[in-house]
Every structure is written in structure tokens, then in C-alpha cells.
C-alpha positions as CSV (number, residue, x, y, z in Angstrom):
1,X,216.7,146.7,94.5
2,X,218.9,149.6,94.3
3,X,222.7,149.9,93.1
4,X,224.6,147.0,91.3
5,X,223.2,143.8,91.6
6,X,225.6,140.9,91.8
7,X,225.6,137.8,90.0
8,X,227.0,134.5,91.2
9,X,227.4,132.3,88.7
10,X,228.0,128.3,90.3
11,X,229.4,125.4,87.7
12,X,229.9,122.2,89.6
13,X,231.8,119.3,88.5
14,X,232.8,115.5,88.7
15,X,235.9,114.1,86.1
16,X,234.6,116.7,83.5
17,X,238.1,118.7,82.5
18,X,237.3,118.5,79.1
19,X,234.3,120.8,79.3
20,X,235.7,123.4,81.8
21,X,237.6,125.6,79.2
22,X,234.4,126.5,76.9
23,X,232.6,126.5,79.7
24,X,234.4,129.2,82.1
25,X,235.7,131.0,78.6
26,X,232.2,131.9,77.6
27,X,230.7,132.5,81.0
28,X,233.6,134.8,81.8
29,X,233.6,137.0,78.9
30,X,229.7,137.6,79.2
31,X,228.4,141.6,79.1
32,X,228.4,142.7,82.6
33,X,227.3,146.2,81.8
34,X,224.9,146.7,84.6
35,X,225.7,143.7,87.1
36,X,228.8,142.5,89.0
37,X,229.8,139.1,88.0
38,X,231.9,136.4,90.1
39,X,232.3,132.7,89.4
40,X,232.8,130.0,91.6
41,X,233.9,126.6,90.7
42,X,232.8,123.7,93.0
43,X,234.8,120.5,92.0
44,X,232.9,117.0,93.3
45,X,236.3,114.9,93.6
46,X,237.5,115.0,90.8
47,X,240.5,112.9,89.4
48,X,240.9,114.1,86.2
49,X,243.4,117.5,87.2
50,X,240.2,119.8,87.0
51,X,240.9,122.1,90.2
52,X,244.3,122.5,88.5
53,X,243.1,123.4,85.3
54,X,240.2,125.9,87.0
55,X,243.3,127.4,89.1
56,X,246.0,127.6,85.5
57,X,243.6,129.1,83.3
58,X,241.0,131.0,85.1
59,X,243.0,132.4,88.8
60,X,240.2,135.1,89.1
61,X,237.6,132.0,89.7
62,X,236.5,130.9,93.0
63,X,237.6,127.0,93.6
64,X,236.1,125.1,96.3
65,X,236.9,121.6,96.4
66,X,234.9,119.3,98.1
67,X,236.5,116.0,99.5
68,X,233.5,113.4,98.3
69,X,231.0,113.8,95.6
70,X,228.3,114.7,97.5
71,X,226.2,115.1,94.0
72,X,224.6,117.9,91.7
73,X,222.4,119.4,94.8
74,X,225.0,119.0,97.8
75,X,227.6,120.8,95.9
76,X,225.7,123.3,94.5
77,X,224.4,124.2,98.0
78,X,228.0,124.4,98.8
79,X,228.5,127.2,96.6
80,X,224.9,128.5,96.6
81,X,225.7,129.5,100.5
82,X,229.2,130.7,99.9
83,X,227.6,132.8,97.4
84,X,224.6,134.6,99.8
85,X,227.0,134.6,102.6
86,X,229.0,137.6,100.2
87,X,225.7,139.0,99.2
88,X,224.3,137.7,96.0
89,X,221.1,139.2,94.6
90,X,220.8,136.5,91.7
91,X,222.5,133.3,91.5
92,X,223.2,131.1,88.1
93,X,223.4,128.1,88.3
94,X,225.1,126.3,84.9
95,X,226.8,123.0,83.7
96,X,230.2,122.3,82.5
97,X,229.0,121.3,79.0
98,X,227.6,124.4,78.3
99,X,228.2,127.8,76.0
100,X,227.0,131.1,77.6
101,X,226.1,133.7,75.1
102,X,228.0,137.2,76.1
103,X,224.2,138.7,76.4
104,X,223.1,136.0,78.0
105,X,223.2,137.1,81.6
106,X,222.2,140.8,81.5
107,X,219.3,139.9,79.7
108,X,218.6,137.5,82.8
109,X,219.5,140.5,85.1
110,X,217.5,143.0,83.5
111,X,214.2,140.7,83.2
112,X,214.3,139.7,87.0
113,X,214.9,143.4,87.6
114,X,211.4,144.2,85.5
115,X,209.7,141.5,86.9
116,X,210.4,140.8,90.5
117,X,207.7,138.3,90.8
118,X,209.7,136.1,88.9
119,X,212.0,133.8,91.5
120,X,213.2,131.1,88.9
121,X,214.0,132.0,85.1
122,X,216.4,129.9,82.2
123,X,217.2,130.1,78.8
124,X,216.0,127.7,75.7
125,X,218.8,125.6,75.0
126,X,220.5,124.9,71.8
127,X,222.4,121.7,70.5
128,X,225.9,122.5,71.5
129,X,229.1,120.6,70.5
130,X,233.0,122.4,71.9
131,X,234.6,123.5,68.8
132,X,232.0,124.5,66.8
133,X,229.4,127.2,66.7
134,X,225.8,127.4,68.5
135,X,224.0,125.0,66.4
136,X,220.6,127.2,65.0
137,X,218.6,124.3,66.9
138,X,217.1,123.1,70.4
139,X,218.5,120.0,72.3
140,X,216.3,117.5,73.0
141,X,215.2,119.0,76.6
142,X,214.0,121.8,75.1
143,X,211.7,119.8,72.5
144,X,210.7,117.9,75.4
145,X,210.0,121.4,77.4
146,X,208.2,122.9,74.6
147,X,206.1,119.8,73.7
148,X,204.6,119.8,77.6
149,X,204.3,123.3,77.5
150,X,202.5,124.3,81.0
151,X,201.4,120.7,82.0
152,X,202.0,119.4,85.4
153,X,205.1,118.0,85.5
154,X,203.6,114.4,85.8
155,X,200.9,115.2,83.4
156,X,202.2,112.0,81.2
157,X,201.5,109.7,84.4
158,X,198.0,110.9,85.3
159,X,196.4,113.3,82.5
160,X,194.1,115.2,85.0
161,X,196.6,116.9,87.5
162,X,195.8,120.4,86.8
163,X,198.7,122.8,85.9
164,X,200.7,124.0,89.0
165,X,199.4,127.0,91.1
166,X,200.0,130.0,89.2
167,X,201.1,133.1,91.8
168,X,199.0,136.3,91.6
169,X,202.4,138.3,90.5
170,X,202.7,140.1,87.1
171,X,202.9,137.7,84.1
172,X,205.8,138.7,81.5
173,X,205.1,138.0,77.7
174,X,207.7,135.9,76.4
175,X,207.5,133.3,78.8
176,X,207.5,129.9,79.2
177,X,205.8,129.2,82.6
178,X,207.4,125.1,82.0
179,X,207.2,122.8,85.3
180,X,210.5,123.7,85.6
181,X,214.0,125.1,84.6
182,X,216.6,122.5,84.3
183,X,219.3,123.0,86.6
184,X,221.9,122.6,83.6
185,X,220.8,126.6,83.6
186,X,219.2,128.0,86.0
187,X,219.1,131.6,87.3
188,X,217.4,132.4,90.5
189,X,216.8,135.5,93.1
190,X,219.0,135.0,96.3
191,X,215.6,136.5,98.1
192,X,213.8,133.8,97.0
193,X,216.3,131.0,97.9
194,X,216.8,132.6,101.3
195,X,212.8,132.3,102.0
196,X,212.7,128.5,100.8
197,X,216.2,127.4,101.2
198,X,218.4,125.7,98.9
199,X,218.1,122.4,97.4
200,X,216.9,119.0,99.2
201,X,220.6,117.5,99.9
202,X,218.6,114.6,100.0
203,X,217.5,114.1,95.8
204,X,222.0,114.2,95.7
205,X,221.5,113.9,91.8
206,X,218.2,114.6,89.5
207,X,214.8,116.0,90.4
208,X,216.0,118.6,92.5
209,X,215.8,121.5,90.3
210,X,212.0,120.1,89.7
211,X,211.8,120.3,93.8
212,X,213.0,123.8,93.9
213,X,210.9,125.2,91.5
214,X,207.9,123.8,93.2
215,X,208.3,125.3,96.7
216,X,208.9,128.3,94.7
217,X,205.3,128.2,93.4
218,X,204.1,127.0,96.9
219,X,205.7,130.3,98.1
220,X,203.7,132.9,95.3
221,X,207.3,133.4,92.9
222,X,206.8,132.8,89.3
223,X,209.0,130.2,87.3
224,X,209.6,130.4,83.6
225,X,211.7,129.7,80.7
226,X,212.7,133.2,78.6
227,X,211.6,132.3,75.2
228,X,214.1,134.7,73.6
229,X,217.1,133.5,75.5
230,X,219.3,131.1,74.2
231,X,222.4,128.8,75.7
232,X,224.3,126.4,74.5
233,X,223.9,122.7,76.3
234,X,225.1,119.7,75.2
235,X,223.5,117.1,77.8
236,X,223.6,114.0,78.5
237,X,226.9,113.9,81.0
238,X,228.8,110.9,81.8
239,X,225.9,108.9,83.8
240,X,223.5,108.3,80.5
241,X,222.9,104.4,81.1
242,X,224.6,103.8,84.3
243,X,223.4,102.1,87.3
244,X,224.1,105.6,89.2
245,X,221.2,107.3,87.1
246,X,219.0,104.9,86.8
247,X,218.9,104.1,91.1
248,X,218.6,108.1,91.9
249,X,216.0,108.9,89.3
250,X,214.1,105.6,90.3
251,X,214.5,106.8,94.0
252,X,214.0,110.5,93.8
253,X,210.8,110.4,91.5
254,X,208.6,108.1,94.3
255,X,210.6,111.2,97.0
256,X,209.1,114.2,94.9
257,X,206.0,112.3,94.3
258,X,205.3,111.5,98.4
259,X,206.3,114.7,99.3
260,X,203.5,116.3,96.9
261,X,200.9,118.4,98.8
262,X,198.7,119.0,95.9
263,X,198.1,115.8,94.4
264,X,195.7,113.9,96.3
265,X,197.0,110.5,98.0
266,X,194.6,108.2,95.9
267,X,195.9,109.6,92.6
268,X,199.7,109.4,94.0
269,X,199.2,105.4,95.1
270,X,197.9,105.6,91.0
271,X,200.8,106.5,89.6
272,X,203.2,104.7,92.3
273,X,201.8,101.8,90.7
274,X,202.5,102.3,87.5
275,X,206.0,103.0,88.0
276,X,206.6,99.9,90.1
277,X,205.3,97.9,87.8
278,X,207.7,99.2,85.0
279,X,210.5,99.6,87.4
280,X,210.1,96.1,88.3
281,X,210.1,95.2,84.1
282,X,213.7,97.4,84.3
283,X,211.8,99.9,82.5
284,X,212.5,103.0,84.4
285,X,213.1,106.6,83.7
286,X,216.6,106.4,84.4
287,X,217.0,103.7,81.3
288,X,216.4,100.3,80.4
289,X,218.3,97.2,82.2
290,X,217.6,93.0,82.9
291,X,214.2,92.7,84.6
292,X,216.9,90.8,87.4
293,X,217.9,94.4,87.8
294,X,215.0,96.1,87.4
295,X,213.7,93.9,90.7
296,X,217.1,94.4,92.9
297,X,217.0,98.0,91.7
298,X,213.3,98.8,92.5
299,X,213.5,96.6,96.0
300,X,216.7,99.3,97.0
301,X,214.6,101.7,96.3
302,X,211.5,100.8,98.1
303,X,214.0,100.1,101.2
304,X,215.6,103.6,101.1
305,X,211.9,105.1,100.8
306,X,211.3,103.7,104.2
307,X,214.0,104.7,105.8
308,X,213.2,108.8,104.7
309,X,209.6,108.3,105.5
310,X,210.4,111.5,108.3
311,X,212.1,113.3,105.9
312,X,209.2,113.0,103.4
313,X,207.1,114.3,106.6
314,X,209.0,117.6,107.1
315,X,209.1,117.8,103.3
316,X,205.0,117.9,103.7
317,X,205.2,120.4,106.3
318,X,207.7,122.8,104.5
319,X,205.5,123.1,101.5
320,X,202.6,123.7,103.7
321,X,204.3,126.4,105.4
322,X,205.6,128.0,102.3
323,X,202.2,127.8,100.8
324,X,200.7,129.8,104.1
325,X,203.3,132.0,103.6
């Protein structure tokens, strides 16, 4: 790449005002010595006045409202494609409830710049409350990141899936080559995303940042956490032990698990089981609830898996293609 690369950075919200002001007054005073920056605000329905707030205090941000909430990976597409339409070379991808250190995203810039076998990077993220300073310690995610290290991302479900494929690219020192970068952070080439597309509309909410990082494996780009880059991320959001969040990650695990081409189909009806069987107790991923619950939940679930048995198909396909690639 040749000239001034331009960053897009994308922060997509539902009724989460309160946030928006650290959020976009950080982001926007970051060191963009070297690199254009432009921000884009994509607003899922809100209620709470947060268009009008973005428009007040921040006019020289992009708004783009969308009429429904059409979740974390529809409206991030939404501004994902406004974004390569106007030429992106990287794309950032960060919450509301986040603080983003001025170096953060030249150091971003200048690593994908070294290392262009990289399609995927994020920072480490630290415990961050508005108000108050970077705490000098990770959030939980990043405990939980660090702890799994390079283990398959279901590794705690079936100990023997190996780690996933590592591309023939360069590795950088000071990497974290983790399942996956949590899409709370997220910084990605726009050449990558233009050869294995966007996000899966489908996952809506949770897992898709997990999906994306895998077809860009399958395609021979490199994923990693930076090790010596640092945001602030408070976590959590306003779905922690809702009906909403325990349904799509119930849903969306059993999608990302069919539509697995590496893990063979004896070991995926292995771990299937498992998580019906605690899904069924009301003890899913998404949270605890009433086994009543956990039955009426788990029975939606295994409905709406039927009905995207074709999608789960092409999903197959796709990977196979990317991985031929």
C-alpha cells in the first residue's frame, strides 16, 4: 500500500447515550499522524436521543440511522460497506463503552502496514469505568483470552480439537494468535473483508466476530491480539441476563458449530450433546434461568436450526471455497 491509508472507525449502538461522549471524545482525539481518520456512527433505534447527541456534539461524525435494530452484525455491515464503498484500507470496529488511547490506532496502522499477512488484529483490554482513569488492569475477557491462549475456540467442550490452521504468512512477536478478537475492538484490512465479506447477518448478536475471524484463517490471513496495545472496555452491555442474550448465544453457538469444516461430524454431534443437555437444565452460555425455560428456550432454538439448515449449507461451501482460495 502506497500513500495515506484511511481508517474507518464504526461504533454501533442501541439506548446507549450515556456511553457515546467518552466514547467518540477519545476515538476522536486519537494520533492520526500517518493515517486519515473518519468515524461513522450507526444508531440501532435508539430511543434514548442518541442520534441527537452524535449530531450536537460530534457534527464532523458520520450518522446513519437504521429504522429497526437489526443487531451488532447487521448494523455493523451497514457501516462496514458505507465504509469500503469510500475506500477504506482498515476498518475499526469498537463499542460505545469503550476508551481509545490517542496511540492506539497508529500503532494498529503501522503494525498491519509491517505485517500484511495479518487480516484481523485488537488490543488487550483494560477495566474501564467513564469518569475515571484507565484502570492498570485487564477486564475479565482479557483474563479469559489470556487463560486459553491459542486453543481452539471450543477447546473447553472437546479437549482434542487441535489449534486453528495457522497461515504460512510472517508471524509478528508480540502477538497473541487468540481464537479471536472480540468485536468490542476490532481492527481489520478492508482487503481482507472484501475477499470473505462482512459478517453473517444471520448470528444478528454474539459469535459473529468468532465467525469472521475463522473464514479469515480459512482464507491464509493471520489473526491476533497485539500484546502491547491497550483499550479501555467496560463490558457487559445492557443484555447481561436477559432472555435476548441467552436465545442468540444458545442459537448462534449450535450455527457456528454446524457450519464448522474442520471438526469432524462425530466430534460436533459430541459436543451438540452436551450443550443440549445443559441447555435443557437452563444452564447455557448466555446465563442461567428455570429449567421451564431452559426447555422452551432450547426447543426455539432447535426449531430455528431447522429452518437455516440451507444457510448452514452455503456456510459449508463458503469456507471450503475460501480455504481453496
Amino acid at each position: 500500500m502506497t500513500g495515506t491509508p484511511t481508517v474507518a472507525a464504526i461504533v454501533v449502538g442501541t439506548n446507549e447515550r450515556r456511553w457515546l461522549t467518552s466514547c467518540f471524545e477519545s476515538l476522536c482525539a486519537s494520533d492520526t499522524d500517518g493515517f486519515t481518520l473518519r468515524v461513522c456512527y450507526v444508531d440501532n433505534a435508539s430511543t434514548d436521543g442518541s442520534i441527537d447527541l452524535v449530531g450536537r456534539e460530534f457534527p464532523q461524525i458520520q450518522v446513519i440511522g437504521n429504522h429497526a435494530n437489526i443487531g451488532f452484525a447487521g448494523a455493523n455491515n451497514v457501516g462496514m460497506r458505507r465504509a469500503l464503498a469510500a475506500g477504506a484500507d482498515y476498518l475499526f470496529l469498537v463499542n460505545p463503552d469503550t476508551c481509545t488511547p490517542a496511540s492506539l490506532l497508529a500503532q494498529m496502522v503501522r503494525f498491519m502496514r509491517q505485517w500484511p499477512g495479518y487480516g484481523i488484529i485488537g488490543p488487550l483490554q483494560l477495566r474501564y469505568t467513564p469518569g475515571k482513569p484507565l484502570a492498570a488492569e485487564y477486564n475479565e475477557w482479557t483474563l479469559l483470552a489470556l487463560d486459553a491462549g491459542e486453543r481452539h475456540v471450543l477447546a473447553n467442550d472437546h479437549a482434542a480439537l487441535p489449534t486453528h490452521p495457522q497461515p504460512q504468512s510472517p508471524r509478528s512477536p508480540d502477538t497473541l494468535e487468540h481464537a479471536y478478537v472480540q468485536g468490542a475492538a476490532l481492527f481489520a484490512s478492508a482487503r481482507m473483508l472484501r475477499e470473505i465479506g462482512l459478517f453473517d447477518d444471520i448470528f444478528h448478536t454474539y459469535y459473529e466476530e468468532v465467525d469472521l475471524c475463522r473464514r479469515a484463517r480459512l482464507a491464509g490471513w493471520r489473526v491476533a491480539l497485539l500484546t502491547d496495545a491497550v483499550i479501555g472496555h467496560h463490558g457487559g452491555g445492557g443484555t447481561v441476563g436477559s432472555a435476548y442474550r441467552r436465545q442468540h448465544m444458545m442459537r448462534n453457538k449450535y450455527y457456528y458449530l454446524a457450519a464448522d469444516i474442520d471438526i469432524p461430524r462425530l466430534v460436533q454431534a459430541r459436543i451438540a450433546l452436551q450443550w443440549l443437555v445443559r441447555d435443557l437444565r437452563g444452564r447455557g452460555i448466555g446465563g442461567e434461568s428455570p429449567v421451564l425455560t431452559g426447555i422452551a428456550e432450547t426447543t426455539g432454538t432447535l426449531a430455528w436450526l431447522a429452518r437455516h439448515c440451507h444457510a448452514i449449507a452455503r456456510r459449508r461451501r463458503l469456507h471450503r471455497a475460501l480455504r481453496a482460495r
